[in-house]
C-alpha positions, 0 to 999 in steps of 0.5 A: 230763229234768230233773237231779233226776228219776229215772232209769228202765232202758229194756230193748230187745226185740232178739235175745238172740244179735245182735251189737250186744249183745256189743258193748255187753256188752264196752263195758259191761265196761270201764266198770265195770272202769274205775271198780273200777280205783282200789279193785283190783276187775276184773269179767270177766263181767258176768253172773255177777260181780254175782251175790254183790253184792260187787263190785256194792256196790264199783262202787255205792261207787266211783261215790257216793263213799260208804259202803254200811255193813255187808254180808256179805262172805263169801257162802255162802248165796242169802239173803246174795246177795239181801240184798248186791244189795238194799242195792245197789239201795236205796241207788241208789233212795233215796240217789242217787235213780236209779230202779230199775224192772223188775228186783230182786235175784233177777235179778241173783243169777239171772244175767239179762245183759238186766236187768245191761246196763239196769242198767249203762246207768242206772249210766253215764246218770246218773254218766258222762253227767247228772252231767258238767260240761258246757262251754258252749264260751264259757268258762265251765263250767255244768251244762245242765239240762232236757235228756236226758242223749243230748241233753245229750252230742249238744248238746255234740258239736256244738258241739265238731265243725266246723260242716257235718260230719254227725252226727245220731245216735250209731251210723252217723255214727262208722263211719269214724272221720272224726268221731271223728278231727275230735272229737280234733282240736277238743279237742286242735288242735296234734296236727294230726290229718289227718281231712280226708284219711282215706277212710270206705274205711280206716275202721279205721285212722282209728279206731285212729289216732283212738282211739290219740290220744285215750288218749295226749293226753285220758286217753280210755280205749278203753271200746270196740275200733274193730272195733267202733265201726266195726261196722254193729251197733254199739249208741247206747248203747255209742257214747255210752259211749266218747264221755261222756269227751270232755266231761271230757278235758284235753289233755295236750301230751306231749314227743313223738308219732308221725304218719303211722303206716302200721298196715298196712304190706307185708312187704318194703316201705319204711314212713315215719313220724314222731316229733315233739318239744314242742322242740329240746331234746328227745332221742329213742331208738326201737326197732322189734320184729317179731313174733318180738321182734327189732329191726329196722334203720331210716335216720333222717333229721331236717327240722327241729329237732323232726321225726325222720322213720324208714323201716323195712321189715318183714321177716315178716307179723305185729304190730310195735310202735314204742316210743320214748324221748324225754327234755328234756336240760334239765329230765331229764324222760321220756317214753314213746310207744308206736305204734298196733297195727301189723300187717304183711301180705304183700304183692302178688306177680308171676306171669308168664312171664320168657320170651316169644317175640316175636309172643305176648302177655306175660299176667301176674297179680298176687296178694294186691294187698290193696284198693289199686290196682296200677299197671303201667309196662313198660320195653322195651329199644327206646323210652320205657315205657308203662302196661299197663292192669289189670283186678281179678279177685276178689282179683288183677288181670290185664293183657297187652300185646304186645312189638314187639321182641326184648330185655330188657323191665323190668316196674315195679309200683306200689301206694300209689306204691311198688313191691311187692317184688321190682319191677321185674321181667325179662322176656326176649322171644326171636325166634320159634323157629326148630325144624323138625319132621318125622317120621311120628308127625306124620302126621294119618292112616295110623298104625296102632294098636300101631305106634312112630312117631317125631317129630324136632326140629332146633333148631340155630337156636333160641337157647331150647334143645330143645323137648320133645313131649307126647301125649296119647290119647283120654281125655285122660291123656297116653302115654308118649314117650321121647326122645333127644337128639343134642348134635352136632347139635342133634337131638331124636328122640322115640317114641311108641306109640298103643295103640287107634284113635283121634284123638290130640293131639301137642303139641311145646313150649318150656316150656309154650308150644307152637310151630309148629303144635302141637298136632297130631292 
């Protein structure tokens, strides 16, 4: 398409409902908010705020730099509506030479969103992407004719990206945020942006931490949100929006700047990050807010003359922010940063037994784990540790190992190299329980319905205590059992009284383990 030919809207016969529409609904909204923000005019609806035509002529006179003349400004009637979005549109057509087909102004004053998208999308073809001025990557500056405006910003993306990254389209490829990280790294090189290392598996946070990037050093506004860049529905048309700024984006080298910004960190954990100065000159003063607005403590620690490195920990889950300070002693000037969108989350937790008798397997589960993987490294009292194999159950992973000995076992756990909290962990492992058991309530047969029978328990050699008895009858529902207990010595007496004839399931217990030959019948 050459620069001087007309443009035309181009509607999409898809679901009225689907997603990709909200997505370019919003995208859309903030363009035109965008715009309307030097003259102090805000849109909140494109589908109803175009309907009288004024903010429809403030946008058509922003974008033109020109004067539509005399309109109505108070709208009371239809006919006033039509007559305000019909100069809109002519002017368009025959001032600006972008035209018009497919929709007039009764559709816009009738609220029809499908025909105010295509609207908005010629709107930001012809004035955000075929009126650029495009760099050629060789030095100079020149308009590139005879080209499509998608042509136009894909020829000029691809010149910018390292060579070998994909990109062949203005959907799927930006899903992970690797490409738009790689995109802020060519137009800003000294940020040192890290997109060689970022996993399409964090896709969200590389593209909060590209995005955030690219509004504090390129001015880009964030036209779309990254739930939605990273979205399987996302629309071209909403992604080439967001992207025709980069064309025109002037690195901005600021005082300071964050790095390595964990926007998920765990309750209860160490978090690093770092803040980077332009020089030695330059002093800094930083705050930590949790969700409840309260600071939090943080050590700080410095590797060079313009590298501050932070540890803090969260204390609840919720949104914290980062806000610094940073002023040149020299000239006076000052600046402030402002971290990412940081979102603390509880953390992966330990369920397991604290004591175990020697000869049963330590089971645990760790819940709440989030995507990373666990790692399990047991300490027992006797030799070197060793690593307990862990299997991913939905959103928990098991494992067990078998002690050898008796003693005070140390259970580490590790996720993304530190440990979760509270590790590592104790775990008691007892000899087997010395209890001997008798009485007639243990008798398989010769019971007889009504009749109170009793069970004893000598634990004079156990070191866990008395153990305690459960009975349950036919049904399942456990029976009452009363019990007695002889401190001298180290004797439980226990009662029971079977109602009706039947099988029933004695179970003699330490904790919830049973012992010996439990349960019996």
């Amino acid at each position: 398409m050459n620069q001087d030919e007309p443009y035309e809207i181009f509607l999409e016969d898809q679901q009225p409902d689907a997603t990709w529409k909200k997505i370019q609904q919003n995208t859309f909204t903030r363009w035109v908010n965008q715009k309307l923000e030097p003259v102090n005019v805000k849109v909140t609806d494109l589908e109803t705020d175009f309907g009288e035509g004024l903010k429809l002529i403030r946008l058509v006179e922003v974008l033109s730099g020109r004067s539509l003349g005399r309109y109505s400004r108070k709208v009371t009637f239809r006919h006033q509506k039509l007559e305000n979005i019909s100069l809109a549109l002519k002017f368009l057509e025959n001032e600006e030479h972008i035209k018009i087909v497919n929709i007039d102004s009764s559709a816009i004053a009738d609220r029809n969103l499908k025909l105010i998208l295509g609207l908005v999308w010629t709107l930001i073809l012809h004035y955000s992407i075929s009126n650029q001025i495009w760099d050629d990557h060789t030095g100079s500056a020149a308009k590139v004719e005879d080209l499509s405006p998608k042509v136009k910003l894909m020829t000029w993306l691809k010149g910018k990206l390292p060579s070998g990254l994909p990109f062949t389209n203005f959907t799927s490829d930006w899903n992970d945020g690797i490409l738009l990280g790689a995109l802020v790294d060519s137009c800003a090189p000294d940020l040192g942006v890290d997109w060689r290392n970022w996993l399409p598996s964090q896709a969200l946070h590389s593209t909060r931490t590209a995005m955030h990037l690219a509004k504090d050093y390129l001015d880009i506004a964030p036209l779309i949100a990254p739930e939605e860049l990273i979205s399987p529905a996302v629309d071209e048309r909403s992604v080439m929006t967001y992207l025709s700024q980069f064309p025109g984006a002037k690195y901005t080298p600021r005082m300071g700047r964050f790095r390595d910004i964990d926007v998920l960190p765990t309750v209860g954990i160490d978090t690093k990050f770092v803040l980077l100065t332009s020089s030695a000159t330059v002093a800094t003063e930083i705050n930590i807010k949790g969700p409840t607005g309260s600071l939090l403590p943080y050590t700080m620690s410095r590797s060079s003359e313009t590298v501050y490195n932070f540890i803090y920990q969260p204390k609840i889950a919720g949104e914290h922010e980062i806000l610094a300070i940073v002023r040149d002693k020299i000239s006076g000037n000052i600046a402030h940063l402002t971290s990412p969108k940081i979102v603390a989350v509880e953390g992966a937790h330990l369920l397991y037994d604290r004591n175990v008798q020697l000869g049963m397997p330590v089971k645990f589960k760790i819940e709440n784990p989030g995507k990373d993987p666990i790692e399990v490294f047991v300490v027992p009292p006797y030799d070197k540790g060793f690593v307990v194999p862990v299997t991913r159950d939905g959103n928990i992973f098991i494992g067990q190992f078998m002690p050898k000995r008796e003693g005070v076992y140390e259970l580490n756990i590790f996720q993304k190299g530190n440990r979760i909290t509270g590790s590592p962990f104790s775990l008691t492992v007892t000899p087997q329980a010395q209890i001997n058991i008798w009485g007639r309530g243990l008798e398989p047969n010769g019971i007889q319905s009504g009749e109170e029978v009793i069970v004893y328990a000598d634990y004079s050699d156990s070191l866990l205590g008395p153990p305690c008895m459960r009975v349950r009858g036919l049904s399942g529902n456990e029976i009452p059992v009363s019990e007695a207990l002889d401190e001298n010595l180290h004797l439980k007496i226990f009662k029971y009284r079977p109602r009706k004839v039947g099988i029933y399931e004695v179970g003699v217990l330490l904790g919830e383990k049973h012992i010996g030959k439990s349960p019996y019948k």
